[in-house]
N, C-alpha and C positions, 0 to 999 in steps of 0.2 A: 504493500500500500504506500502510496506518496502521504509526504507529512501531514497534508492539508488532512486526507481520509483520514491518518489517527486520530488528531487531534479533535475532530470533529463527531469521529464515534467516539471519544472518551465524553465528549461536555455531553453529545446528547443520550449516551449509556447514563450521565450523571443526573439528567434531570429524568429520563424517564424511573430512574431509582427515587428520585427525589417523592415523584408521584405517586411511590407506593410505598414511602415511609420508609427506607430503607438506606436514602443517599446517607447516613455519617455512617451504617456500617461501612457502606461501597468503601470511601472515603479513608474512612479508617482503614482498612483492610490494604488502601491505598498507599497511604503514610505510613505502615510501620511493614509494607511488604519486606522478605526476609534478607535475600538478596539482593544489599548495596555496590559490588563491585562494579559493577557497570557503569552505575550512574557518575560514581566515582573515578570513575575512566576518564568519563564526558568530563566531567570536572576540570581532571587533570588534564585535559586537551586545550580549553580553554585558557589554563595558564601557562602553558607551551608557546599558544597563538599570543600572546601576549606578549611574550619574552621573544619572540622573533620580530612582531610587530615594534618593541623597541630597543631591538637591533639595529645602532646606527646606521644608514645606508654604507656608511665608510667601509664598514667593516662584514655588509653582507652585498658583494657588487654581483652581480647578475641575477640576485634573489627578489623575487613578488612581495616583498616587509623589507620592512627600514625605512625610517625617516616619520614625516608626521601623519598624523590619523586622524579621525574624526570619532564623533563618539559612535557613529555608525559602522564603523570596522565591528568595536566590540559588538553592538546588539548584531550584527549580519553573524560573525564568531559563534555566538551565547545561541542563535535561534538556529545555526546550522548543527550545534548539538542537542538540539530537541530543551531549550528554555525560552526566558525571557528576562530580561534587565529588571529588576523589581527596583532597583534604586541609586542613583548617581552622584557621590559627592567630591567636591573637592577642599582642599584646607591648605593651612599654610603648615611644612613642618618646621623644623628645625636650619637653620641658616638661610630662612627663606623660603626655600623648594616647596613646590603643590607635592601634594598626595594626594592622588585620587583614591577612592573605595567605591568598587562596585558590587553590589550584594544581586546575584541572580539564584532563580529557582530553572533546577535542572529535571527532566524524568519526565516532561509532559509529554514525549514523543518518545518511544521505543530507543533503547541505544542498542547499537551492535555489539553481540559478543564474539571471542574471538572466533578465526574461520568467515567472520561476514555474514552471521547469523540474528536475526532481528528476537532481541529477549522477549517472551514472552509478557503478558501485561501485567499478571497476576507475581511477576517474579520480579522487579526490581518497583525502588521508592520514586517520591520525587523528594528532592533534595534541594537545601539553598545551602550556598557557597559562599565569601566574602574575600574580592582579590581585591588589594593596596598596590598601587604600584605608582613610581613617580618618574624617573628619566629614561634610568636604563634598565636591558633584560632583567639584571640583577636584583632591579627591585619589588620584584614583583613576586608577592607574600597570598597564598592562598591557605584560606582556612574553613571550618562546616559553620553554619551558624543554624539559629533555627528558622521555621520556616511563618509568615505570618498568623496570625490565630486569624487573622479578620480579612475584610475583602478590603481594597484601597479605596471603594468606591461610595463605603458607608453602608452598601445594603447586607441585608442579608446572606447569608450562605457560604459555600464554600468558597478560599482563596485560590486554590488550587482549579475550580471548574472555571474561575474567573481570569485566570493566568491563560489557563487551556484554552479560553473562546477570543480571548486579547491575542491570540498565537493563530488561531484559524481565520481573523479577520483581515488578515494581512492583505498587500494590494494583490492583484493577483495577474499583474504586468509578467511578461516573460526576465526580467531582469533589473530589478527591483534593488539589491545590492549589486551597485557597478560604481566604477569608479568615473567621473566626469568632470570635467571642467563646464562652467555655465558661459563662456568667452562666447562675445556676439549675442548673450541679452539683455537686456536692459533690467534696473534695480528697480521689479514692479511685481505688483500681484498678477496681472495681464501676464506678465512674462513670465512669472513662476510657473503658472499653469501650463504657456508653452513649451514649456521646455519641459516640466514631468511629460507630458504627451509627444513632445519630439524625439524626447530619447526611452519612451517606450519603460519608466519608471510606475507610470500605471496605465491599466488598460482601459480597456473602454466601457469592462461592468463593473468598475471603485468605482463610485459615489466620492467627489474632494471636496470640499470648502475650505478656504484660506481663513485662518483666524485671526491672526494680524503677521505685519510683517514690519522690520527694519534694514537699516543700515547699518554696518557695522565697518566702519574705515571706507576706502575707496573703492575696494575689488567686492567686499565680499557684502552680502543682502541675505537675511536671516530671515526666515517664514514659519511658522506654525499652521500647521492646516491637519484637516481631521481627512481621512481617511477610510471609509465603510465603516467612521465611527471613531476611529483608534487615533490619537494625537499622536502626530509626525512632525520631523524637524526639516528644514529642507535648509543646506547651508549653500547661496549661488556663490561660489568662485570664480572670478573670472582670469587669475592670475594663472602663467604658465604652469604652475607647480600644484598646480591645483587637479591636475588630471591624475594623479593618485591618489588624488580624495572620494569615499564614498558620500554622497550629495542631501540622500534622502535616506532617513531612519524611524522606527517608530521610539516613539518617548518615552521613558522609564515608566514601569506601571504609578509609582507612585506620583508622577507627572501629569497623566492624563487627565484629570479633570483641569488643573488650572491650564496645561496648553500654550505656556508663553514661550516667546522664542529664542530668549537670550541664550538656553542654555547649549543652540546650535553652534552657535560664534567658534566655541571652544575648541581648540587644536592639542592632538595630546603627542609625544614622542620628540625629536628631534630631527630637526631641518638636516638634511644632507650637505646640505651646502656649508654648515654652520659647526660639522662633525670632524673635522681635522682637515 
């Protein structure tokens, strides 16, 4: 089955349990299923993709990583091991340096075990993660945490079926994480749409609406806009450097209601240019 199928018989496997009084067995039965290696794999793949993502360009020359990223690298990473971003921060540490933390829930989608084998559903968790990481590969710190009691959105019910339907809503463009440069549009709501539609970022049955949009320095125009629902960040670059930027991502679950767009602006890893 493709991702879209699991994910979509997990939420509606969870409400039609829901209807016979049964979803926090299902649930349960869910979260504390036996066998964590798997999920724990996915985990550990995401802080690999990490650690090569800030892998100076210098120092990895003919490799697809290195140099800087958007916050969209990680959420395309986290959703191509069967998650989602539940929450994106950044702080100042010590002599200065950011630290980001990013906390995802992993397990919403089948992981493979070894051989290329898809695990069964009743045999692995889902699972939330918390990776820290600031310049280089080196810094980058993964640990388990636990996983929300509640939904992000205030309602009722599970976090887990809510994670799972935020995962199936996605656009459903043939190429949705691509890297682009926006060069040759202009810094406009008009144009943001053109350009998700010229470069085939979403297709013709998403539903978009732009929620607001700014500026952010000369080259680059920052958008919030919703998505079959789901808040997305769209960062237009129009500088050369900018063609190894992923452009459009969805927004940390804990993001989604409020929807603003500063938090696309943000550039993570090291300039190549800027690396020795």
């Amino acid at each position: 089955m493709t991702r879209l199928t699991w994910v979509v018989l997990f939420v509606v496997t969870g409400l039609v349990a829901g209807a016979m009084g049964v979803a926090g067995t299902l649930l349960w039965q869910r979260v504390t299923a036996p066998g964590t290696s798997a999920v724990d794999a996915q985990g550990a793949d995401v802080a690999e993709d990490l650690r090569r993502d800030l892998t100076a360009g210098f120092y990895s020359p003919g490799h697809p990583y290195g140099g800087q990223f958007t916050e969209g690298t990680v959420v395309a990473q986290v959703e191509a091991h069967g998650g989602v971003v539940l929450s994106a921060r950044t702080e100042v540490g010590e002599g200065g340096a950011e630290v980001h933390t990013d906390t995802v829930m992993l397990g919403l989608v089948p992981p493979s075990a070894t051989g290329g084998k898809t695990v069964v559903a009743d045999a692995y968790p889902v699972r939330c993660y918390r990776y820290t990481f600031g310049i280089g590969a080196y810094s980058v710190k993964q640990s388990t945490t636990s996983c929300p009691a509640s939904r992000t959105d205030g309602k009722p019910g599970s976090p887990v079926a809510e994670m799972g339907a935020l995962l199936a809503r996605q656009p459903v463009g043939p190429s949705a994480y691509r890297e682009l440069s926006a060069a040759g549009y202009s810094h406009d709501r008009r144009e943001a749409m053109d350009f998700l539609k010229d470069k085939r970022l979403v297709g013709a049955r998403d539903a978009v609406t732009v929620v607001s949009g700014r500026a952010h320095g000369g080259d680059v125009y920052v958008v919030a806009l919703r998505i079959n629902g789901v808040c997305h960040y769209l960062r237009m670059d129009s500088a050369a450097s900018a063609s190894r930027l992923i452009p459009l991502w969805a927004a940390p679950a804990d993001e989604q209601r409020k929807c603003g767009a500063a938090q696309a602006a943000t550039l993570f890893g090291t300039d190549p240019a800027k690396a020795g």
